[in-house]
C-alpha positions in Angstrom: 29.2 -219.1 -34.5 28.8 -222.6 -35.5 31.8 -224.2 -37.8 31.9 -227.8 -39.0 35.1 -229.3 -40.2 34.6 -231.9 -42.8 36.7 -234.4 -41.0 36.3 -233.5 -37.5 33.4 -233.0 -35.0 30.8 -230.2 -35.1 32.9 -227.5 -32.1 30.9 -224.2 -31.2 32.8 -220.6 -30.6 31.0 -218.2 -28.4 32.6 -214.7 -29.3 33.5 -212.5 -27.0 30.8 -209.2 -25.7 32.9 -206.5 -27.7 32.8 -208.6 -30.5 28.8 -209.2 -30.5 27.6 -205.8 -30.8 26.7 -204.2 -34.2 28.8 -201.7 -36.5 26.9 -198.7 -36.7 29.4 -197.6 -39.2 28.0 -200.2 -41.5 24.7 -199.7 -41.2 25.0 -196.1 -41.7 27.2 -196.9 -45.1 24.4 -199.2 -45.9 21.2 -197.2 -45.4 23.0 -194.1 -47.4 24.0 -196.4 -50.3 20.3 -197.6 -50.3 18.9 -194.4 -51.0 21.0 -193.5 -53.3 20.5 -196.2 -55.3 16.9 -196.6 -54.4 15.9 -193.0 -54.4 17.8 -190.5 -55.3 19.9 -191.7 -58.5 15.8 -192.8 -60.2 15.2 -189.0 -59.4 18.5 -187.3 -60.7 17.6 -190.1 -63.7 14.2 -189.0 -64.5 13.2 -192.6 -64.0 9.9 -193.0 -62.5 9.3 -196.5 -60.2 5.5 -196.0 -60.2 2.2 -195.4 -62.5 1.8 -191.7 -62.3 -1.7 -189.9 -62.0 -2.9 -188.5 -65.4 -2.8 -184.6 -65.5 -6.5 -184.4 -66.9 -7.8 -186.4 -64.1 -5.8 -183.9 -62.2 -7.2 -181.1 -63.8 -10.7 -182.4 -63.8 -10.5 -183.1 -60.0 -9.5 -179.3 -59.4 -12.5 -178.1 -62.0 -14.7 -180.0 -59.8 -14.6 -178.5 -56.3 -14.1 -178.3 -52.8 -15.3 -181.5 -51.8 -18.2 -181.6 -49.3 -16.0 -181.4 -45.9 -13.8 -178.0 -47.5 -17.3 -177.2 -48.5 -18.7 -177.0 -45.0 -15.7 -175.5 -43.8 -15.8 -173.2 -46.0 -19.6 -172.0 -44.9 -18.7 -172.0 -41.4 -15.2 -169.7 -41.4 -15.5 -166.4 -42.8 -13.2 -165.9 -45.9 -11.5 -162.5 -46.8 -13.7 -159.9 -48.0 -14.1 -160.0 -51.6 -13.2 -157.2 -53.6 -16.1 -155.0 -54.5 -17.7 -155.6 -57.3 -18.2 -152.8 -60.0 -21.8 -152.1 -61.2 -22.4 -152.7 -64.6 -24.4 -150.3 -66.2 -27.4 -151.9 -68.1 -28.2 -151.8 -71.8 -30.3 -148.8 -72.8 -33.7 -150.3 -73.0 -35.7 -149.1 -75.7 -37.7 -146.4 -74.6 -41.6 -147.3 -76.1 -43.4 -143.9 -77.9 -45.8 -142.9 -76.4 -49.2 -144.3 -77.2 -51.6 -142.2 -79.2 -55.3 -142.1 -78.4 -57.2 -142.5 -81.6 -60.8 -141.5 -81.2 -63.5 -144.0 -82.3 -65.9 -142.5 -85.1 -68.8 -141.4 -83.2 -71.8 -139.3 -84.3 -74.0 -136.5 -82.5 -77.3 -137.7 -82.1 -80.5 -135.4 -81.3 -83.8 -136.4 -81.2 -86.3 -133.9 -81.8 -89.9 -134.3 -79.5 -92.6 -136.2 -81.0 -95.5 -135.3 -82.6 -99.0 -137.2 -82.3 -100.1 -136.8 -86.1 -103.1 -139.6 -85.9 -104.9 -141.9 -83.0 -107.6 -144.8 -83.1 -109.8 -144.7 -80.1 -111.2 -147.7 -78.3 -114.3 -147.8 -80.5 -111.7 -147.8 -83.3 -112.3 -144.1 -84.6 -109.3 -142.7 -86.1 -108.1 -139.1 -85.0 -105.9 -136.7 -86.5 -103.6 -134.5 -84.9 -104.5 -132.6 -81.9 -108.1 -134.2 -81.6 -106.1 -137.4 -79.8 -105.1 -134.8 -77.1 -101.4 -135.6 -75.5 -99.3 -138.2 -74.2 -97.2 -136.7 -71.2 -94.4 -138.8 -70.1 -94.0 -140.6 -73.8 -91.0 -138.2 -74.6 -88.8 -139.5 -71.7 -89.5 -142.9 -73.0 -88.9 -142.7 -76.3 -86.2 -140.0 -77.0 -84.0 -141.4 -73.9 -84.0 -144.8 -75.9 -83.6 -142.9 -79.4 -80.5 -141.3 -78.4 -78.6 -144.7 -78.0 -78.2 -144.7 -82.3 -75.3 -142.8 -81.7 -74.0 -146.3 -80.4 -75.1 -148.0 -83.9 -72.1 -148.8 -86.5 -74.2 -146.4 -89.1 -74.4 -143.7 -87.5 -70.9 -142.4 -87.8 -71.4 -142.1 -91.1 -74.7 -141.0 -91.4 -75.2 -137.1 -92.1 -79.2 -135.4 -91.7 -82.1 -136.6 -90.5 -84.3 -139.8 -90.1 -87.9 -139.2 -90.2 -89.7 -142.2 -87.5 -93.0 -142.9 -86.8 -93.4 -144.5 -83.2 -96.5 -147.0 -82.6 -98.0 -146.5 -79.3 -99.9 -150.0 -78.3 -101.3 -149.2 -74.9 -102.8 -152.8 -74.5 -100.0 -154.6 -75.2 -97.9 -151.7 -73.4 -95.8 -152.0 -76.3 -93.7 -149.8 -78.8 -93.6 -150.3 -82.4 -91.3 -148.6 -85.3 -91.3 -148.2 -88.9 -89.9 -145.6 -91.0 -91.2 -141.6 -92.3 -90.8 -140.1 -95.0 -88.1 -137.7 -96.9 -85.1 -139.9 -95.1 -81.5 -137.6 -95.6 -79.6 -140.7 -94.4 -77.6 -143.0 -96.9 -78.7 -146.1 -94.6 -82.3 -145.3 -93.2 -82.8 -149.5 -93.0 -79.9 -150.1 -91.2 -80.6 -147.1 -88.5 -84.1 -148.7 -88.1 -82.8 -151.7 -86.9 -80.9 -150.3 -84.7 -84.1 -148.3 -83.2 -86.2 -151.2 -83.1 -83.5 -152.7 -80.6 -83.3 -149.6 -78.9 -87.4 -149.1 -78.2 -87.4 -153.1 -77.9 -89.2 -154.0 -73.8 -89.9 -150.1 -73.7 -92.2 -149.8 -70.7 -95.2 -147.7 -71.3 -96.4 -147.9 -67.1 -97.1 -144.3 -66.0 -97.8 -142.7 -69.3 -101.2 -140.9 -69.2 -103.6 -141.8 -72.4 -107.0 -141.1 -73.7 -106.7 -143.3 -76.5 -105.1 -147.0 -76.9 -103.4 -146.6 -79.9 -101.0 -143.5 -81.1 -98.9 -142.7 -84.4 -96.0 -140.3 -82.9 -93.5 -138.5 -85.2 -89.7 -138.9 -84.3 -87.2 -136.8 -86.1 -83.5 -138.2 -84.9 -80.9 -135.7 -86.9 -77.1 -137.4 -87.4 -74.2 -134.8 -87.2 -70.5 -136.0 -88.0 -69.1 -136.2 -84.4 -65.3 -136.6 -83.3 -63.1 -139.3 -85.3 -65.6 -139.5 -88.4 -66.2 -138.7 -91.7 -68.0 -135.9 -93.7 -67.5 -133.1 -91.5 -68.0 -129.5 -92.8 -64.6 -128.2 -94.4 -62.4 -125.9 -92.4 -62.5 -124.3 -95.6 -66.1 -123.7 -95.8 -67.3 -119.4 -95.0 -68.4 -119.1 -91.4 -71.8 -118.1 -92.7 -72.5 -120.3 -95.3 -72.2 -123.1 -92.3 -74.7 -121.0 -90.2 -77.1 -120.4 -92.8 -77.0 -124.3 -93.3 -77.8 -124.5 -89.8 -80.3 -122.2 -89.8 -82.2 -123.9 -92.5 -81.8 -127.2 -90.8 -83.3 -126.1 -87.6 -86.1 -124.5 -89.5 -86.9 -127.7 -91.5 -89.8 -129.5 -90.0 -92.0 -132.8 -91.8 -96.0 -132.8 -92.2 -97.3 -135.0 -90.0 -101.0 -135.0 -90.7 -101.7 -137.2 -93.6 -102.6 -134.2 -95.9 -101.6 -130.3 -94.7 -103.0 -128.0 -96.9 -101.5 -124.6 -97.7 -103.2 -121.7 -98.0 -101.9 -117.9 -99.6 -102.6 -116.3 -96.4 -104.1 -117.5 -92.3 -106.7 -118.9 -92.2 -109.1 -118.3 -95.1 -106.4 -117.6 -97.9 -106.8 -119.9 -100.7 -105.6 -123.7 -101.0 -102.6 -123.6 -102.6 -101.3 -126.8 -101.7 -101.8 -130.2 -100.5 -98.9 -131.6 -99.3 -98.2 -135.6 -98.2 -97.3 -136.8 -94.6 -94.0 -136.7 -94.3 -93.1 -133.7 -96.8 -91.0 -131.0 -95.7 -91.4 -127.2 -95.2 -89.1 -124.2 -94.4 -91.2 -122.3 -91.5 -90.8 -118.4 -90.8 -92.5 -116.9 -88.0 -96.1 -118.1 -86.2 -98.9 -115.7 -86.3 -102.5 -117.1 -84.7 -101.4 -120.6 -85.1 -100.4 -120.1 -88.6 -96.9 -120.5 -90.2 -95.6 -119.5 -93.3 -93.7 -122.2 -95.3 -91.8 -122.3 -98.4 -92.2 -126.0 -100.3 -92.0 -128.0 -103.1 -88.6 -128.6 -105.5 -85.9 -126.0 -103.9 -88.2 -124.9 -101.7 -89.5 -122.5 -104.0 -93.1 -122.0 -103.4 -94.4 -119.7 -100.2 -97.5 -120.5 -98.7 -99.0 -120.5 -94.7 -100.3 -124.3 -92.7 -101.8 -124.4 -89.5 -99.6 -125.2 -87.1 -101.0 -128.7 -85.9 -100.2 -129.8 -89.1 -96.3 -129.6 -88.9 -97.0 -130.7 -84.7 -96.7 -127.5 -83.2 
């Protein structure tokens, strides 16, 4: 320890070893008055010595996740089972009806066998009836393709028949169409259309012929089928729908250009002439002959020779 007198000369005292050594006392006293005064008495205060960190930044930091180390960690130690987790049942889902099969309109089709009612030969002679002989194979042709009006968008409502005369061009191997007469169709137009398509790039190859040009007779009869209109009544007698039938099946058309009708086979008197295309109620054959009933209601009995009506 240095002192300096103000009127003397600078003198230095070296202390003695037990006097150089610290007080631990005092620096004990000293570090506890420290933090008291520098720790705990802010604390017991509620005085804070620093910027705290906000408690939404806090918050949001938590929200945000494991960061990717705990993340890792996490993936690579197994965790504690979680507790199970209970099935929810599912909404009732609405459980569609059941779908109901509504049946297109459709009609039943049948198409009778034709009927060669006239020819022209190759020298240009025209033939009636059964003077132009047959035409085997034509049916197979014609009716196969006749039967596909069912398909046409009149026919489901169409209810009798449809009188067609087929034109036979063996030359131009070729089939032509136009329609009868005595139609019981509301839209006879419509359904020859639809036959034209139908016999349209017929093939005539195969078909045996004497002649090169035919006129054949097609009757094509439309009955109400499933799904359309203008069926018979349940209501209707049992009997009065097979009498109907009956008649229907025992209509037939003329297909000569005249028939003539005579009181009785063979040599009875004329009675009648009757058009192509007229039609008659037939009863039983005898030698070629049928009897017929005619005209308005079919009122008037009378007999034709069978080649006549094509038979």
């Amino acid at each position: 320890m240095f002192s300096r007198k103000a009127d003397g000369s600078l003198t230095v005292q070296i202390p003695a070893p037990g006097e150089d050594r610290a007080s631990w006392t005092r620096v004990g006293v000293i570090t506890a008055i420290g933090f008291i005064a520098g720790v705990a008495w802010p604390r017991l205060m509620g005085v804070r010595l620093g910027p705290s960190v906000p408690e939404s930044a806090t918050a949001a930091s938590g929200a945000a996740g494991p960061s990717s180390d705990q993340a890792s960690s996490a993936t690579a130690w197994p965790t504690s089972p979680a507790a199970p987790s209970v099935p929810v049942a599912p909404a009732a889902a609405a459980v569609p009806a059941p779908a109901t099969s509504v049946a297109a309109a459709t009609a039943n089709v049948t198409v009778g066998h034709g009927v060669i009612f006239a020819c022209k030969t190759s020298e240009g002679d025209s033939l009636k009836g059964g003077d132009c002989g047959s035409l085997p194979g034509l049916d197979s042709v014609v009716m196969t393709r006749l039967h596909k009006l069912a398909e046409c968008p009149e026919a489901a409502s169409s209810t009798g028949k449809l009188h067609l005369v087929v034109h036979v061009d063996f030359p131009r191997s070729g089939l032509g169409v136009d329609l009868g007469r005595g139609h019981g169709v509301s839209a006879p137009d419509a359904l020859l259309a639809c036959a034209k398509a139908a016999l349209g790039g017929a093939s005539l190859g195969g078909i045996t012929h004497d002649n090169p040009h035919y006129n054949v007779a097609y009757a094509v009869t439309f009955a109400p089928g499933e799904g359309a209109t203008g069926a018979a009544p349940a209501s209707a007698p049992a009997a009065d729908r097979l009498a109907a039938e009956s008649a229907e099946a025992t209509t037939v058309q003329v297909v000569w250009e005249v028939a003539i009708v005579r009181d009785a086979p063979k040599t009875g008197k004329v009675v009648a002439r009757l058009q192509h295309g007229s039609e008659l109620h037939l009863g039983a054959p005898k030698d070629g002959w049928y009897p017929v009933k005619f005209g308005d209601g079919f009122a008037s009995d009378g007999w034709v020779y069978r080649g006549a009506i094509g038979r």
